[in-house]
C-alpha positions in Angstrom: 0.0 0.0 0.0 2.5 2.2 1.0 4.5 1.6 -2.4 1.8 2.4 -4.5 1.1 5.5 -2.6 4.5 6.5 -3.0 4.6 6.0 -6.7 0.9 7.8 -7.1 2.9 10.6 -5.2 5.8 10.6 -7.5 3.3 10.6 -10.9 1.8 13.7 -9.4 4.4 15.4 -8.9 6.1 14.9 -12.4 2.9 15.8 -13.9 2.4 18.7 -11.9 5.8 20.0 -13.3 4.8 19.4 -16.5 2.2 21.3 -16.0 3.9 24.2 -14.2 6.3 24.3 -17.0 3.6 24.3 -19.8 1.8 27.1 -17.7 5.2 28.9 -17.5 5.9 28.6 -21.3 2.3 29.6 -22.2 1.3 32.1 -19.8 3.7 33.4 -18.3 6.4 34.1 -20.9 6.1 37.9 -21.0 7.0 38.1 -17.4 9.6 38.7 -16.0 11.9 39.5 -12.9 15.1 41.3 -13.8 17.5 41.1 -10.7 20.4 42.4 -12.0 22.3 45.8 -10.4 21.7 47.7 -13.7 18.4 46.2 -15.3 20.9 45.1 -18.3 17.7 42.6 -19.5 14.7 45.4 -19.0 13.7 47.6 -21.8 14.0 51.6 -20.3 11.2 53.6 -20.5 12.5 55.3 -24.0 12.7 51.8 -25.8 8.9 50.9 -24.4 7.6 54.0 -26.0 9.3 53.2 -29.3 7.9 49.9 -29.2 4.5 51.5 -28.4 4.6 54.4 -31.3 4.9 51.0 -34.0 2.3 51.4 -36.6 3.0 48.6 -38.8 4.7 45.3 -38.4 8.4 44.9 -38.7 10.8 41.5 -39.0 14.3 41.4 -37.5 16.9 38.8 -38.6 19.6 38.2 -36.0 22.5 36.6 -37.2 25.0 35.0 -35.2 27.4 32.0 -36.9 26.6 29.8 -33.7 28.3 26.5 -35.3 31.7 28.8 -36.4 32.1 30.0 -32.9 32.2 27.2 -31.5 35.0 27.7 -28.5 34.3 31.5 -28.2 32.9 32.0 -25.0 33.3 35.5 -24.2 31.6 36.0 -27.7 28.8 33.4 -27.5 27.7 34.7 -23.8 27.7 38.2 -25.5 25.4 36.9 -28.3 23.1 35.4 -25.6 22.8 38.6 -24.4 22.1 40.6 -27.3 19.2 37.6 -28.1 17.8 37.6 -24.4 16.9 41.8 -25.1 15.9 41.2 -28.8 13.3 38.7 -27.3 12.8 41.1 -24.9 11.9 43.6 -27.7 9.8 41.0 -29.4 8.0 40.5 -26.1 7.0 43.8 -25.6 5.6 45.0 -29.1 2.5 43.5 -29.0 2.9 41.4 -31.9 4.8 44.1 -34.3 7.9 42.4 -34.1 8.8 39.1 -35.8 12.0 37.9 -34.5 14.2 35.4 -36.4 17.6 33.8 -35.0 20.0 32.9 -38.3 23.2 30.8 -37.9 24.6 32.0 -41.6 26.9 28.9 -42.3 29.4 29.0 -45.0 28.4 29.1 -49.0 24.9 28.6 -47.2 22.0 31.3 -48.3 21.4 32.0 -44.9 25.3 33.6 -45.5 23.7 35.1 -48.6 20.9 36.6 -47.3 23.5 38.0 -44.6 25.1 39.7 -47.2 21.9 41.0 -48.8 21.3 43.2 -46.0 24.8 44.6 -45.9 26.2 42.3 -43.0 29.9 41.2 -43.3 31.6 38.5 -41.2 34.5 39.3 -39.4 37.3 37.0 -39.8 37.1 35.6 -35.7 37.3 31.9 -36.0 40.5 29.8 -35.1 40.8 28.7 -39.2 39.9 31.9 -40.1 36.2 31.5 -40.8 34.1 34.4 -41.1 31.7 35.2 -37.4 28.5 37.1 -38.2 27.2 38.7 -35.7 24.5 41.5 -36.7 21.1 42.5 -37.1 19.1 43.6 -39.9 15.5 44.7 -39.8 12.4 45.4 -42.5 8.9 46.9 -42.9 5.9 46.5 -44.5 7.4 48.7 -47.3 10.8 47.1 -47.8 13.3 49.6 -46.2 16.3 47.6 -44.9 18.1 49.2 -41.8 21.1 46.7 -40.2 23.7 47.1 -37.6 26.9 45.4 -38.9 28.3 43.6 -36.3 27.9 43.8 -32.5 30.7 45.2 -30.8 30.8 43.7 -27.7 33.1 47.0 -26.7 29.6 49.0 -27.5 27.7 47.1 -24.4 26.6 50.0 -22.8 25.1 50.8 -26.1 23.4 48.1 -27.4 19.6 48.9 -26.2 20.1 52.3 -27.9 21.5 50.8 -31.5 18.6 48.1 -31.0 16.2 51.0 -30.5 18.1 53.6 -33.0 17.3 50.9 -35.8 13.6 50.2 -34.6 12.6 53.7 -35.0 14.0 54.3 -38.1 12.3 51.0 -39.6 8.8 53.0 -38.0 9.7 56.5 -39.4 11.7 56.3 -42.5 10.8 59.8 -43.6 13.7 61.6 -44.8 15.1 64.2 -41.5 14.7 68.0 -42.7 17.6 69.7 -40.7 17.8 73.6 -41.1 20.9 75.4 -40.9 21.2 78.6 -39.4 24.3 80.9 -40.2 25.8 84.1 -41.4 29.1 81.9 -42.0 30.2 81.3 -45.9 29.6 77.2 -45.5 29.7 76.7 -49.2 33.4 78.6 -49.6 34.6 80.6 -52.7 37.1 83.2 -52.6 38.8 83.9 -49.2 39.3 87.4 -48.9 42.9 87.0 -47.3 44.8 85.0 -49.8 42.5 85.2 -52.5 42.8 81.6 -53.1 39.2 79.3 -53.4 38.4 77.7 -51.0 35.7 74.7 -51.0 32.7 73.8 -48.6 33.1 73.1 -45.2 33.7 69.7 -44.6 30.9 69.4 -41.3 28.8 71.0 -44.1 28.7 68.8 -47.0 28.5 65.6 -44.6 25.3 66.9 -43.4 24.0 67.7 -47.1 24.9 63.5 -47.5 22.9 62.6 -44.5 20.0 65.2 -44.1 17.7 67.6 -45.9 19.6 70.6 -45.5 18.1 74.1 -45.8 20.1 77.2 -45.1 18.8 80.4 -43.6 20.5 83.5 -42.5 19.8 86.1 -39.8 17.5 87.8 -42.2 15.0 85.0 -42.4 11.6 86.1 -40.5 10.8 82.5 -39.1 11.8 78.8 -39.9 10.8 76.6 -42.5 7.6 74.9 -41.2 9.0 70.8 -42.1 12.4 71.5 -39.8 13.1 68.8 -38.0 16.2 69.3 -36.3 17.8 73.3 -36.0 21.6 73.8 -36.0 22.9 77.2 -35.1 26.5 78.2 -36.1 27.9 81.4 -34.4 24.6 83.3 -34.3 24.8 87.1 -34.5 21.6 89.8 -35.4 18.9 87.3 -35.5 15.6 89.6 -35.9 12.6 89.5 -32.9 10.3 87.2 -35.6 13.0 84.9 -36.0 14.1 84.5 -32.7 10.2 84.2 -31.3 10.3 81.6 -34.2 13.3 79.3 -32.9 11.5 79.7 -29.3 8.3 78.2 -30.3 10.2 75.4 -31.9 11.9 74.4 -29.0 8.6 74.8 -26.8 7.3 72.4 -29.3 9.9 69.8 -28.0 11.9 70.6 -31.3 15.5 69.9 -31.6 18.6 72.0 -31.6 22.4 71.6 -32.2 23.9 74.7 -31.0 27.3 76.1 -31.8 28.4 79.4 -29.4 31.5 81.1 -29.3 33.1 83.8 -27.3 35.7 84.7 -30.3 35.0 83.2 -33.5 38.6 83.5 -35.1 37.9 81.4 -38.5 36.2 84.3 -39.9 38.8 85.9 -42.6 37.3 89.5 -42.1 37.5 89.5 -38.1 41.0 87.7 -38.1 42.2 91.0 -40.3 40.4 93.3 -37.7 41.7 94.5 -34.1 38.1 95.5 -33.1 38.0 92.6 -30.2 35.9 90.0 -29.7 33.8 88.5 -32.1 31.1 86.7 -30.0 28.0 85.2 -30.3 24.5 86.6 -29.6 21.4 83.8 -28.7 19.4 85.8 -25.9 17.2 83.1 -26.0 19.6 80.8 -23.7 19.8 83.1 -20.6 15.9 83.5 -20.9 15.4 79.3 -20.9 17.8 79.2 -18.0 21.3 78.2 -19.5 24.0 80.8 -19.3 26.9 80.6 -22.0 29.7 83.4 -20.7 30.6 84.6 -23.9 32.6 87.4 -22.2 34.7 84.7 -21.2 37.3 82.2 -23.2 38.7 79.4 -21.3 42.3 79.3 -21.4 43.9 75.5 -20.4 47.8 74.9 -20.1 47.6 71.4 -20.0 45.4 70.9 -23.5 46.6 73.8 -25.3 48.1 72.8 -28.6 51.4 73.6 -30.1 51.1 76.2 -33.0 53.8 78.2 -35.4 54.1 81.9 -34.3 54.7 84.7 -36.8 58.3 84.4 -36.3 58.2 81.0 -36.9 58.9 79.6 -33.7 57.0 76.9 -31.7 54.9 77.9 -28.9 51.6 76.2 -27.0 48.6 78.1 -27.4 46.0 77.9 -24.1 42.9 79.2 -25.9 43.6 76.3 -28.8 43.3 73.4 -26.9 42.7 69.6 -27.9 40.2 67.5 -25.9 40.8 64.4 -25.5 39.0 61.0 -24.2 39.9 62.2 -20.5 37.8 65.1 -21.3 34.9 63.9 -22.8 31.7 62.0 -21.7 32.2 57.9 -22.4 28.7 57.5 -20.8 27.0 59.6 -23.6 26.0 58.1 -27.1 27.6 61.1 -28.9 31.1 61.5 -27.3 31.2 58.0 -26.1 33.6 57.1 -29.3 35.5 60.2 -29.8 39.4 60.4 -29.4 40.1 64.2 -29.6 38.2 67.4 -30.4 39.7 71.0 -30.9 39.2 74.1 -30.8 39.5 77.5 -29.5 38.4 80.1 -27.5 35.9 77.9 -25.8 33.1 79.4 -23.3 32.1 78.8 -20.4 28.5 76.9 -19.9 26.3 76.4 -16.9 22.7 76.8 -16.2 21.3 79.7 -14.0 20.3 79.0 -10.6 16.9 78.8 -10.8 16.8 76.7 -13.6 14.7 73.2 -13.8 16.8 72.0 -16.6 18.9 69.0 -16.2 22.3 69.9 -17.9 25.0 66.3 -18.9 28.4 67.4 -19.3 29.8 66.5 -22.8 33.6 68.0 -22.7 35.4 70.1 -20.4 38.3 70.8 -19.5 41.2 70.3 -17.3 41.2 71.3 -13.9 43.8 73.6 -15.2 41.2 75.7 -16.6 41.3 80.0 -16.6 37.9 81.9 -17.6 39.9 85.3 -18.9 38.4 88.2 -20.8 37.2 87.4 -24.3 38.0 90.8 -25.5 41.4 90.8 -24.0 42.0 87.1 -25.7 40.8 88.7 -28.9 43.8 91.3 -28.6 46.3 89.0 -27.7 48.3 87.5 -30.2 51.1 86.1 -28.0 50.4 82.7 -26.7 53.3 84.2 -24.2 51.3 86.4 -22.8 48.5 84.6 -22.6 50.5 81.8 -20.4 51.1 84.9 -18.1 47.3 84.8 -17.7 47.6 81.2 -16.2 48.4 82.3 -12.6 44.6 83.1 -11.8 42.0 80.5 -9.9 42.0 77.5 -11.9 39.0 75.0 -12.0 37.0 72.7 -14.8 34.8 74.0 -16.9 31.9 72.7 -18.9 32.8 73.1 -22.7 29.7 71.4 -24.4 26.7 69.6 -22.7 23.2 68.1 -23.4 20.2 70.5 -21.9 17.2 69.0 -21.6 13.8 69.3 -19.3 11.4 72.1 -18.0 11.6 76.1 -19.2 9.4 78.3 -20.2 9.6 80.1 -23.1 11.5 83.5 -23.4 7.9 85.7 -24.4 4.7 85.3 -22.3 2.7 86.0 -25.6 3.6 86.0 -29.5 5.1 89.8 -30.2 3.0 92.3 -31.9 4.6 92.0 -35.6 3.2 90.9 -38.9 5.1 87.9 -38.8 3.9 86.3 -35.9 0.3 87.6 -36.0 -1.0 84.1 -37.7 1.3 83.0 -34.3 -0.7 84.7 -31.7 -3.6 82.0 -31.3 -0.9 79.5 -31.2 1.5 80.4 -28.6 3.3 77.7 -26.2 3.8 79.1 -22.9 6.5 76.7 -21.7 7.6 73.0 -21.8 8.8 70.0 -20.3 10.8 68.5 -23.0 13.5 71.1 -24.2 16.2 69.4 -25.8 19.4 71.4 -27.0 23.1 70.7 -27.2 25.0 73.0 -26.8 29.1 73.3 -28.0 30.7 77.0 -26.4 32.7 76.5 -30.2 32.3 77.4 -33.4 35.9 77.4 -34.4 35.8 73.2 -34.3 33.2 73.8 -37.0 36.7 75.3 -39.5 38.5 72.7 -41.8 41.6 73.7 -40.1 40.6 72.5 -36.6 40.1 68.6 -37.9 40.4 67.7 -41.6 43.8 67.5 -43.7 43.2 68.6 -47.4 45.5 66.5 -50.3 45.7 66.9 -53.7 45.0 63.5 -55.5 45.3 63.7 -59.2 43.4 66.6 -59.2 40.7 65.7 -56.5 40.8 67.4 -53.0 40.9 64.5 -50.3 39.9 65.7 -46.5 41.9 63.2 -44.4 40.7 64.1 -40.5 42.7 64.1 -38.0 40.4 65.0 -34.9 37.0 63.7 -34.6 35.2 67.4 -34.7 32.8 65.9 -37.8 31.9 62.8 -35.9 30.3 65.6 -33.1 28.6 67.4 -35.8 26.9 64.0 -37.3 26.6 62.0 -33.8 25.2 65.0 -31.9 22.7 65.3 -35.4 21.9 62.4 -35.7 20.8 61.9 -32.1 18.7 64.7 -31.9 17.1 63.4 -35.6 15.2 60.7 -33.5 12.4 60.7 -31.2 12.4 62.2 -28.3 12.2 58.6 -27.2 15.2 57.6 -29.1 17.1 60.7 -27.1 15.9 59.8 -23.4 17.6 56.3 -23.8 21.2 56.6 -22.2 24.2 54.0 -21.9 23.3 50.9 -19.5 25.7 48.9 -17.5 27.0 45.3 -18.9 26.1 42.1 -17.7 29.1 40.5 -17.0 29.9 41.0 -13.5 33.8 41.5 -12.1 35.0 39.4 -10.0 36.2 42.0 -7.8 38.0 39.6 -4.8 39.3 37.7 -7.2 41.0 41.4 -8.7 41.7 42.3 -5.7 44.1 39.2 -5.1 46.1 39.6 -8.5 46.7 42.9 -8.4 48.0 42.5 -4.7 49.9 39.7 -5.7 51.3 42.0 -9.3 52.4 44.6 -7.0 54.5 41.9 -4.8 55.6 40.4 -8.2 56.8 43.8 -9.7 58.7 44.5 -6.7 60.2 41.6 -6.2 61.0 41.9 -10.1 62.5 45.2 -9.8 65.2 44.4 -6.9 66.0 41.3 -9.3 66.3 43.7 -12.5 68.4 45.7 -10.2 70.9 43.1 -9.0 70.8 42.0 -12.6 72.7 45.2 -13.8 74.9 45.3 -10.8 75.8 41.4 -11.7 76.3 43.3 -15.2 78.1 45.9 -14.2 80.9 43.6 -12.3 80.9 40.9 -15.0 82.2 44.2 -17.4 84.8 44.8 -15.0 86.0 41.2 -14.1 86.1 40.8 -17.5 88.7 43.6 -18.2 91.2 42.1 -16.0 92.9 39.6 -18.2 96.5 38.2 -18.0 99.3 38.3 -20.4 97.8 35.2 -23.1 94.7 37.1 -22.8 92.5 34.8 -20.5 90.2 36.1 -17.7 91.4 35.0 -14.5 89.6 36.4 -11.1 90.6 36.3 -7.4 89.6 33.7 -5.3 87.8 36.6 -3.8 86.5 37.7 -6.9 85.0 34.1 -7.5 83.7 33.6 -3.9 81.8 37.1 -4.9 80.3 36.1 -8.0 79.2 32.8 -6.8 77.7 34.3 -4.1 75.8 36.4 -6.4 74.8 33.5 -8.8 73.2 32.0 -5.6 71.7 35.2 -4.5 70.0 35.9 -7.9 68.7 32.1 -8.0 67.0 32.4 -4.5 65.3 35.5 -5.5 63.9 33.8 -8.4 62.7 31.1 -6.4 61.0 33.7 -4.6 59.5 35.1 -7.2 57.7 31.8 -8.3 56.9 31.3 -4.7 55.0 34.7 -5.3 53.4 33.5 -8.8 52.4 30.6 -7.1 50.8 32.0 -4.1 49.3 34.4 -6.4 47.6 31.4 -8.4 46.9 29.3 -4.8 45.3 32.2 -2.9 42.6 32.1 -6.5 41.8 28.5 -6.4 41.5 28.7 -2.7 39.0 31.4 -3.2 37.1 29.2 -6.3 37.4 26.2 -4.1 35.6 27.4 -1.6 32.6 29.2 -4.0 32.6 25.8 -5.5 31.7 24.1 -1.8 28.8 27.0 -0.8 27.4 26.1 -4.6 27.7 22.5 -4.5 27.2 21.6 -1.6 26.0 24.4 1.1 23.3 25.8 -1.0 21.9 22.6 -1.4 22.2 21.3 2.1 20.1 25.0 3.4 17.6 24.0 0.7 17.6 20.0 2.1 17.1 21.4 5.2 14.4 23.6 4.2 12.4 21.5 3.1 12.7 18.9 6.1 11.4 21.3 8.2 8.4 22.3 6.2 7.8 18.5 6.2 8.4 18.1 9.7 6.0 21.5 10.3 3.0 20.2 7.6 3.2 16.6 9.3 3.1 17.6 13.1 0.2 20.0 11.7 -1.5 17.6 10.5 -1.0 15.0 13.4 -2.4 17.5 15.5 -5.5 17.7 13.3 -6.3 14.1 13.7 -5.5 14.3 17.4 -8.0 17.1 17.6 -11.0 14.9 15.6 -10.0 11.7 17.6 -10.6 13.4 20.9 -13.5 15.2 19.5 
């Protein structure tokens, strides 16, 4: 009796996890509990909403060569990762998203349709196979967006190219950027030399990527399909025109922003002594950002060497070079970028009262000098500039991302003709200003970033900073949704094992000091070797002391004990880490399961004496 009871017992309970499982599958797949420290499996709140502005249905191909990497396992838990969060996308699209997991074999035409949508495989594999390792995505009308190959460098990343390639797949419109600028962008004769010059490099780029339409200060208002606004060195914009760019921004439009406190690429004020040549956007200080254009930042340790007028060498402090130390590696835009320069940066903060939310992009040393733009526009000696170095130095904010609450700079739409058809239609503030702003203009010149060579015939632009990467990542982020924008860099899912650190790099610095006396001895051994050797007798043969010998000897052993150490150290080093995994092996193998043995004896033991009690209680009653 007690057999078959036991056996009816054990039937139950496998089909009861069947059953659980099936529920799980079926039911329950669209939750779930993500536990780790930086929700590296959860969609942010910018993805969901792109998910949730789909309008049609779209099909992602992921393709990973699973059966090439075979042996890869830094690469293959990466992969799993990138498929957990696509499934995850999948999920949470309410049926707009088809996704499809490819293994493009060799000569196969999964490879082929790999290359179809512009994939390449890197050449990974231990004979040299090629490792795919991309996505590619459609709509209902055929557009083809892909992502090349996952960089598992790019983590942090990853939910904003997922997202980045989602949303153009849903809008695939064409982005209408309008460029506003007094500055001659499309080149001809410069006034100076007289020579031709061509289109700024920043400028034709953005022609290649974007709509482009140009305005100038004298425009009234701007074009009514802009999507995204960028400002270079604005000067004498008109009441209509700035009442125009306000209302653009209240209507949570997008603007790329370059200030400057002296603009010194301009040919006419480089030939003038009449001082600074800043920029004029009132609108800023009324939103609650302040650029100190009276100011240029001066920075000893980025400043640049440049070739004075009598041909000498000198470093410039208002030219300075930022590199990776000095820009944001948490932000999509900069995250990338090596070095940026410029000159005669400004200042940027927001006012005090302001409810913006301001992320540093680049700034500069804690070597840096806010002087007088106007007397930096009179000072041609980078001499006498250094001498202005001995003030209060701090770190500034060069260029940041502004984004939040303002209101706008009028409390109603002026009374002009322009803006009468305005008046009905006036936006008193907003919660979703988004403008970057660079305190630069000068990082806009060819000179500043791009090498020009003559190839038979043809003008090649060769950069050497990555001032055109700004212009296009900084463009192309505020080209998306406001969505698309809000998403930021996550953490990674592979977790350090920081003990584990801890112990090698105790056990390095024990090994590079024990390395150091050896390298030490090594040249004295050296050193007396040299001079042994230079004693030699009449026929030419080195002879030594007995002294001489008993020294070296002694040295010999000395040298071979101290090497003994040193593997002692190695292996210590090596001993104190499999100690360490021996001992999370033991709580894993066999602690964790012992608590959970033990658990469940005492819920036995607790149901059972319950329910002894129970039939106590009906006996007696």
């Amino acid at each position: 009796m007690k057999n078959t009871t036991a056996l009816t017992t054990l039937a139950l309970l496998i089909v009861l996890f069947f059953g659980v499982v099936v529920i799980n599958n079926e039911l329950l797949g669209h939750y779930r509990i993500d536990l780790t420290e930086d929700k590296v499996y959860s969609l942010s709140p910018g993805s969901q909403k792109v998910l949730d502005e789909l309008d049609e249905p779209i099909v992602l191909y992921f393709f990973f060569s699973d059966s090439a990497s075979k042996g890869m396992t830094a690469l293959r838990n990466y992969a799993n990762r990138v498929q957990s969060l696509l499934e995850e996308y999948a999920s949470r699209a309410n049926g707009k998203i088809t996704l499809k997991v490819i293994d493009p074999e060799p000569f196969s035409e999964a490879e082929d349709l790999a290359a179809q949508y512009g994939l390449t495989g890197a050449t990974l594999g231990p004979v040299g196979e090629a490792i795919y390792f991309g996505l590619a995505g459609t709509n209902a009308v055929d557009d083809q967006f892909s992502i090349g190959f996952f960089d598992p460098q790019q983590e942090t990343f990853l939910e904003y190219d997922i997202s980045k390639l989602i949303y153009q797949l849903s809008d695939p419109e064409p982005v209408s950027v309008t460029l506003l600028t007094d500055l001659n962008l499309l080149g001809g004769q410069n006034p100076m030399s007289g020579q031709y010059t061509p289109p700024m490099t920043f400028y034709s780029q953005l022609n290649q990527l974007y709509d482009v339409t140009t305005i100038g200060s004298d425009a009234s208002q701007l074009p009514d399909d802009t999507d995204v606004l960028v400002v270079v060195h604005p000067q004498n914009l008109s009441e209509s025109l700035l009442y125009s760019i306000d209302q653009f921004a209240m209507k949570q439009g997008r603007i790329l922003l370059f200030m400057d406190s002296h603009y010194e690429s301009d040919p006419m004020a480089m030939m003038s002594a009449m001082g600074a040549n800043a920029s004029e956007f009132s609108l800023l200080e009324k939103w609650g950002i302040n650029v100190d254009t009276s100011k240029v930042v001066l920075d000893a340790r980025l400043g640049l060497d440049i070739r004075t007028p009598e041909g000498a060498v000198a470093r410039h402090p208002g030219i300075i070079g930022l590199t990776g130390e000095q820009l944001n590696r948490e932000d999509i835009i900069t995250a990338n970028l090596e070095l940026i320069n410029g000159s005669s940066f400004a200042p940027l903060s927001l006012n005090q009262d302001s409810r913006l939310r301001l992320t540093p992009l680049a700034y500069s040393s804690q070597d840096g000098v806010a002087v007088s733009s106007s007397d930096y526009a009179l000072t041609r000696d980078p001499g006498a500039l250094q001498r202005m170095l001995d003030t209060t130095k701090q770190q500034y904010t060069l260029a940041a991302r502004i984004a939040g609450a303002t209101r706008s700079a009028y409390d109603s739409a002026p009374d002009f003709e322009e803006s009468n058809a305005m008046q009905s239609a006036h936006v008193s503030q907003t919660t979703q200003l988004n403008v970057i702003v660079f305190t630069d203009a000068d990082m806009l010149a060819d000179r500043f970033w791009v090498q020009q060579s003559n190839f038979f015939g043809e003008t090649l632009f060769t950069p050497f900073a990555n001032n055109g990467d700004a212009v296009i990542n900084a463009s192309e982020n505020l080209a998306g949704s406001s969505a698309l924008i809000s998403i930021r860099g996550r953490g990674t899912y592979a977790r350090p094992f920081e003990v584990v650190q801890a112990l090698e790099a105790k056990a390095e610095a024990r090994f590079r000091e024990q390395e150091e006396r050896l390298q030490a001895q090594l040249q004295q051994t050296e050193a007396q070797l040299a001079e042994l050797q230079s004693v030699q007798n009449e026929s030419g043969a080195l002879t030594l002391s007995p002294e001489q010998q008993a020294a070296l000897d002694e040295f010999i052993a000395q040298r071979g004990a101290i090497r003994r150490e040193l593997r002692d150290v190695r292996y210590q080093l090596e001993r104190d880490i499999d100690t360490l995994g021996n001992y999370l092996k033991l709580l894993n193998i066999a602690v964790a399961p012992l608590v959970l043995v033990t658990l469940l004896w005492l819920s036995a033991r607790l149901f059972k004496r319950r329910a002894g009690k129970q039939v106590r209680e009906e006996i007696a009653a």
